[in-house]
C-alpha positions as CSV (number, residue, x, y, z in Angstrom):
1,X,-136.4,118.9,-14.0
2,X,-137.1,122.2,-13.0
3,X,-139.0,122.3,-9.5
4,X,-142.1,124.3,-8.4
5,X,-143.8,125.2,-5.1
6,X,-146.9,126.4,-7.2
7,X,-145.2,128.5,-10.0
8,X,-143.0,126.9,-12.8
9,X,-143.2,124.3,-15.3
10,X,-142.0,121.0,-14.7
11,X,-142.7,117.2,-15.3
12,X,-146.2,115.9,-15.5
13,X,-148.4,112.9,-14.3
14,X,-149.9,110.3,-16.6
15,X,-152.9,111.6,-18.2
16,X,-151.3,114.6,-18.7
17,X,-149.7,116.8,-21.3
18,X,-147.3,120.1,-21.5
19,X,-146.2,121.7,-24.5
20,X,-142.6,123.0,-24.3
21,X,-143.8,126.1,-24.6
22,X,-146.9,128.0,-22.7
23,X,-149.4,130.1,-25.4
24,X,-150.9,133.4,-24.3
25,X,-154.5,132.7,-24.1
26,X,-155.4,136.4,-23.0
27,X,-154.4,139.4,-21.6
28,X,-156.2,140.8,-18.6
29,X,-153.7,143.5,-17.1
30,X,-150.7,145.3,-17.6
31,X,-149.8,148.2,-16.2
32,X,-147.0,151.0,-17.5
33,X,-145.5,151.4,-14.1
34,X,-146.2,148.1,-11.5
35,X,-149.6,148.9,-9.3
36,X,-149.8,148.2,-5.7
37,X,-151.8,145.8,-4.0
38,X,-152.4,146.0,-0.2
39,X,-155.2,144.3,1.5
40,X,-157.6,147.7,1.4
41,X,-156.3,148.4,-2.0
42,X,-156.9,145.2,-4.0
43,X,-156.9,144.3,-8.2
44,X,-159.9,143.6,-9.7
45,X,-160.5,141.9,-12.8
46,X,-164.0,141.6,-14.1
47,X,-165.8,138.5,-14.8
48,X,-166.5,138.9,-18.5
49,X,-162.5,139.0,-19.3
50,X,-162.8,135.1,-18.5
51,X,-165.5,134.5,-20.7
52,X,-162.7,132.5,-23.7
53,X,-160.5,131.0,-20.9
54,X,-160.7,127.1,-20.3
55,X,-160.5,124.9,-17.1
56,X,-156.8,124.0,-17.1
57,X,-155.7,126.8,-18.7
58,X,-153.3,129.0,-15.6
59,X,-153.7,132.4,-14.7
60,X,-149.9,134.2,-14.3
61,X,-148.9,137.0,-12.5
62,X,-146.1,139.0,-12.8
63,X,-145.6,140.2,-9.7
64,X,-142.7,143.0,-8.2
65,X,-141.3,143.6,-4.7
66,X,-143.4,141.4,-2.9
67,X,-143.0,141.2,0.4
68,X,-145.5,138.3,2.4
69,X,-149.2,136.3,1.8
70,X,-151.1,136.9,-1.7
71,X,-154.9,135.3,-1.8
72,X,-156.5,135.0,-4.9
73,X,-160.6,136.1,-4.8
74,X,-163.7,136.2,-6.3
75,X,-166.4,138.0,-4.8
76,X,-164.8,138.4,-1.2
77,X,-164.2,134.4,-1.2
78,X,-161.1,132.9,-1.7
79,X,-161.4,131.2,-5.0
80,X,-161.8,127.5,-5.4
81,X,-158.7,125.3,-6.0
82,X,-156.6,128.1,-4.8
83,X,-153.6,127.7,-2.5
84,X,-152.3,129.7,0.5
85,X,-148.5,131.2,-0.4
86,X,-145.9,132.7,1.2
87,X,-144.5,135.0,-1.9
88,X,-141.7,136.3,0.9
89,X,-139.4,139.3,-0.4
90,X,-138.6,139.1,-4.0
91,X,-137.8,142.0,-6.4
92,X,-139.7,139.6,-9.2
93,X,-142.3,136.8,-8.4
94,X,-144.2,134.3,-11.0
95,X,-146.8,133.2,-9.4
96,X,-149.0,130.6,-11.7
97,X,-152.7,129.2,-10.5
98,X,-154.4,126.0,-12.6
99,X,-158.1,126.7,-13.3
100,X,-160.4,124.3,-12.2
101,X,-163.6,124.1,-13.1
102,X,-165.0,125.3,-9.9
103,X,-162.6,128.5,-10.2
104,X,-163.3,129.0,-13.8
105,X,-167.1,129.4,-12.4
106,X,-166.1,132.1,-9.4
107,X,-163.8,133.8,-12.0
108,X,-166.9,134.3,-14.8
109,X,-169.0,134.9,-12.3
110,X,-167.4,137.4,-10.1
111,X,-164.3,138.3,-11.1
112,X,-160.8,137.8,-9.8
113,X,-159.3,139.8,-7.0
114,X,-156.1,140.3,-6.1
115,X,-155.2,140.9,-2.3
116,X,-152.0,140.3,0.0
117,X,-149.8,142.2,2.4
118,X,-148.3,144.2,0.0
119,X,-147.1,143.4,-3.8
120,X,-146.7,145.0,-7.0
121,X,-148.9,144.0,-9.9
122,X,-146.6,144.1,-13.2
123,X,-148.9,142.2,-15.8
124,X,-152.2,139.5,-15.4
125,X,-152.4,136.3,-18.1
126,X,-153.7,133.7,-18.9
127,X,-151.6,130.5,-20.5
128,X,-152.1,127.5,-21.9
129,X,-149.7,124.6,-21.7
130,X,-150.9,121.6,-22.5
131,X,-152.4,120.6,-18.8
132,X,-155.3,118.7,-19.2
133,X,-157.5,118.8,-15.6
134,X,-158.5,115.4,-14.1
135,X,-162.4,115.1,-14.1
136,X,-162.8,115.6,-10.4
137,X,-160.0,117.9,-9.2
138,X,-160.5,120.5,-7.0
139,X,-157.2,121.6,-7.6
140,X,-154.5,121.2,-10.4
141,X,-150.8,122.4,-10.9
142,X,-147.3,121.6,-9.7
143,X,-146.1,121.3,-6.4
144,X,-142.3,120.0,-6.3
145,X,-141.9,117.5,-3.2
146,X,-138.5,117.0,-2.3
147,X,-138.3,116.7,1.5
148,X,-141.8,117.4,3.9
149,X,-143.5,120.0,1.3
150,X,-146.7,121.1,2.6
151,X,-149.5,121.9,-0.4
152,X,-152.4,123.5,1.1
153,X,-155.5,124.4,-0.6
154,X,-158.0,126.4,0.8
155,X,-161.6,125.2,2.0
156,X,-163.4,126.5,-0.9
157,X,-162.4,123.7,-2.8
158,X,-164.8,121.6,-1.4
159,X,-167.7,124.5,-1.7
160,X,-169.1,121.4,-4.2
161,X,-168.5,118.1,-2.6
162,X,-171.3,116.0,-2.8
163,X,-170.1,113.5,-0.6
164,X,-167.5,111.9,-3.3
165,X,-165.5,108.6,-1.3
166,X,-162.2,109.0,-2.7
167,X,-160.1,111.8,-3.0
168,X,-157.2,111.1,-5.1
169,X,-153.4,112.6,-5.2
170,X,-151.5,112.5,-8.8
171,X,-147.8,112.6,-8.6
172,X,-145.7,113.0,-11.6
173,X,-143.6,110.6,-13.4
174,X,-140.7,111.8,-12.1
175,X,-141.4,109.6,-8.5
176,X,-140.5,106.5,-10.6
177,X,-141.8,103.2,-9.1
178,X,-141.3,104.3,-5.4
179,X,-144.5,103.7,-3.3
180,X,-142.7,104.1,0.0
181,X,-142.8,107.9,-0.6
182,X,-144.7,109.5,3.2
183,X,-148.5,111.3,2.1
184,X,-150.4,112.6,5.1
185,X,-153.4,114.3,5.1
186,X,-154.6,117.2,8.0
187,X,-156.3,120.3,8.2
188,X,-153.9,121.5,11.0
189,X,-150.7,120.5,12.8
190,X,-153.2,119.2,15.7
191,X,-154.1,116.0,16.4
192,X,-157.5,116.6,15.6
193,X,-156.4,117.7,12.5
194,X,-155.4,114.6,11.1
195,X,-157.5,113.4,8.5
196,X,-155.1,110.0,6.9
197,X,-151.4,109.5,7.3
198,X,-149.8,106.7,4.8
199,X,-147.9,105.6,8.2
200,X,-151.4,104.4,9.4
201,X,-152.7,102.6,6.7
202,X,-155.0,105.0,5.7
203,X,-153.1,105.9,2.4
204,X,-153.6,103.6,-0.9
205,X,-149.7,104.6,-2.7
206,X,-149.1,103.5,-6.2
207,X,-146.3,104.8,-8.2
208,X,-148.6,107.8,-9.9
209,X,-151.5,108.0,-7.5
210,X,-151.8,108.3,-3.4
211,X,-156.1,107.1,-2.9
212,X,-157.6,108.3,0.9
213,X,-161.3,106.7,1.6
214,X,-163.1,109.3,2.8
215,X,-165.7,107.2,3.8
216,X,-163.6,105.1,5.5
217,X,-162.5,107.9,8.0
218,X,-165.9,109.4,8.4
219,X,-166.4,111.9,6.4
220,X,-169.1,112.9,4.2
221,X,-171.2,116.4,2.7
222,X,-173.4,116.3,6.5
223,X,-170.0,116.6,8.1
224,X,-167.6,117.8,5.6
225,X,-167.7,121.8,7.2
226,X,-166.8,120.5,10.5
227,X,-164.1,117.8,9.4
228,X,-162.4,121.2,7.9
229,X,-161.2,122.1,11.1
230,X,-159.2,124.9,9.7
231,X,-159.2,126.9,6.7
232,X,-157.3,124.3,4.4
233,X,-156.7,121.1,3.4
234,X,-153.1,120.4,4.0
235,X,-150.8,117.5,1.8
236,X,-147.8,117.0,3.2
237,X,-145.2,114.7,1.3
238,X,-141.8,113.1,1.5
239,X,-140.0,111.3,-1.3
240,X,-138.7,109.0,1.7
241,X,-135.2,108.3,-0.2
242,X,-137.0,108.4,-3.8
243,X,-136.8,110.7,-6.2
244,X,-138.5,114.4,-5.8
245,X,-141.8,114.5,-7.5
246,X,-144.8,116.8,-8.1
247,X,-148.1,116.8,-7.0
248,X,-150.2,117.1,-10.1
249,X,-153.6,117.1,-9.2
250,X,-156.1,116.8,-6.0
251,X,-159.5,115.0,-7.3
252,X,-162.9,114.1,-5.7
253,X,-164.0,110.3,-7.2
254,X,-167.3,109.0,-6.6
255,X,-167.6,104.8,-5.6
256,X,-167.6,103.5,-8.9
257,X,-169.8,100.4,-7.6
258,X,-172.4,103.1,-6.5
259,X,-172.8,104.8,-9.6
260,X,-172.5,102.2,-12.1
261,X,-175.8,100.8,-14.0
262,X,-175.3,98.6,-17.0
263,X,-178.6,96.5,-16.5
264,X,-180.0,98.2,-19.6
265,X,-176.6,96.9,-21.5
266,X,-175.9,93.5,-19.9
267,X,-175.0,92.3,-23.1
268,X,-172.9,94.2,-24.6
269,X,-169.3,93.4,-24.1
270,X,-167.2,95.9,-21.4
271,X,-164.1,97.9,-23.3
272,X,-161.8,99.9,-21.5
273,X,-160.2,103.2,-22.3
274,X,-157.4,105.6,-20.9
275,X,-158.4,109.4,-20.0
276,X,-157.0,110.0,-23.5
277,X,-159.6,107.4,-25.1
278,X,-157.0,105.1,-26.3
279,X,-158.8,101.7,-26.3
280,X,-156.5,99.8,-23.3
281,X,-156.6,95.6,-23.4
282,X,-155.0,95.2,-20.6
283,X,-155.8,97.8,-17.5
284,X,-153.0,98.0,-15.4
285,X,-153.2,98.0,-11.6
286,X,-153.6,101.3,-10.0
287,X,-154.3,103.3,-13.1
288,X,-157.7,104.8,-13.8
289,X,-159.8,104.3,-16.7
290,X,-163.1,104.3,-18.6
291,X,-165.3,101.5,-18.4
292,X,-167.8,101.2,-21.2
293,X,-170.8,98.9,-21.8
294,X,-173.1,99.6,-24.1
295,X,-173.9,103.4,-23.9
296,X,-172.8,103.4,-20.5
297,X,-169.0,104.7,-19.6
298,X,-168.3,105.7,-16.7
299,X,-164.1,106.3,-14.5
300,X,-163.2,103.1,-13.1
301,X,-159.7,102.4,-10.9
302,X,-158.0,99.2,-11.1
């Protein structure tokens, strides 16, 4: 398995795909000689050059003697489901971001900005391999956790949340059947930046999946600004003696009891299908599915 910190391709979770090989989806930049970026001097790619890209398809750069931060933009505002990184001093960088769908919003709308201490800019693309985005996320990728790996996505991930209960951690297959593996939750390395730590109970762990209750700990869209004491939501894992893994996705999930309403189908019989619309007979525990009855479906966890 070839690890990642946010860059290369490796394993995947269930529900989701990779082709062996990525596509090119589009070009958006190269350059004849690499072009520097600074924080007064950034790149700007306009919003209409996004216009045939698709949520889960990943933007690439191609980056040259880089030297510390890089921030991904739109309009001035770090763009949703985007990560802080630490590119450090490389004569060549990949660095690879997911598209969500509240990034692929920003990015039609206003553009994508490059910024960061100081970089080269050899070539922009845009790829597509296979990753199909959970309904929900508010950010997608790999993130190879092999001993206290910190993922940390900024706060405009949650520019959107409507005050969903459950926000949900997918971990590739590669973690096996361990669920003794350490997920914490904080916006800070405070104590009042703790939001759940799987040492306290607070952390649902199945084999594919880490759940937190949101509601359970307070937090909701009145409060939701101030809980993000910080400027990021930090995930911090440990394998705890199992095998590395990735971290696949981050989602937002609604109650299911609260939004489902099958009064108008009450007869028809309940069928359940995977996220790939495979008809399931059995649901297995801790796996997420659609419920259907009738002409309603809606995503149910077991």
């Amino acid at each position: 398995m070839k690890k990642t910190l946010l860059t290369a391709i490796a394993a995947v979770a269930v529900a989701f795909s990779a082709s062996a090989e990525p596509t090119l989806v589009k070009n958006l930049f190269t350059a004849e000689a690499p072009v520097e970026v600074t924080w007064a001097t950034p790149l700007f790619i306009a919003g209409e050059n996004f216009a045939d890209v698709n949520v889960g398809n990943f933007i690439q750069l191609d980056l040259v003697n880089t030297t510390d931060v890089i921030e991904i933009k739109s309009d001035g505002n770090k763009l949703p489901g985007s990560t802080f990184c630490w590119l450090g001093d490389h004569e060549t960088y990949t660095y690879r971001a997911y598209i969500t769908v509240d990034m692929l919003n920003a990015l039609k709308s206003t553009g994508l900005e490059l910024c960061g201490a100081r970089f080269n800019v050899a070539a922009v693309n845009v790829y597509d391999d296979g990753f199909v985005m959970p309904e929900g996320a508010i950010w997608g990728g790999y993130f190879w956790v092999e001993n206290w790996n910190t993922l940390e996505i900024f706060e405009e991930a949650f520019n959107n949340y409507d005050g969903q209960r459950y926000l949900d951690v997918y971990l590739s297959p590669d973690n096996g059947d361990n669920t003794n593996y350490v997920l914490n939750v904080r916006t800070n390395w405070a104590d009042d930046g703790i939001w759940a730590q799987s040492g306290d109970g607070q952390v649902e762990r199945t084999a594919t999946m880490a759940t937190i209750d949101l509601q359970a700990l307070g937090i909701n869209k009145d409060n939701i600004a101030e809980r993000l004491n910080a400027d990021r939501l930090m995930i911090q894992g440990n394998p705890e003696g199992g095998n590395p893994f990735n971290f696949t996705a981050v989602a937002l999930r609604h109650d299911p009891a609260a939004t489902i309403d099958i009064a108008a189908d009450a007869d028809a019989p309940v069928e359940y299908f995977n996220l790939q619309g495979i008809r399931v007979a059995n649901p297995a525990a801790g796996q997420i599915y659609i419920r259907r009855q009738g002409s309603v479906a809606t995503k149910v966890r077991f």
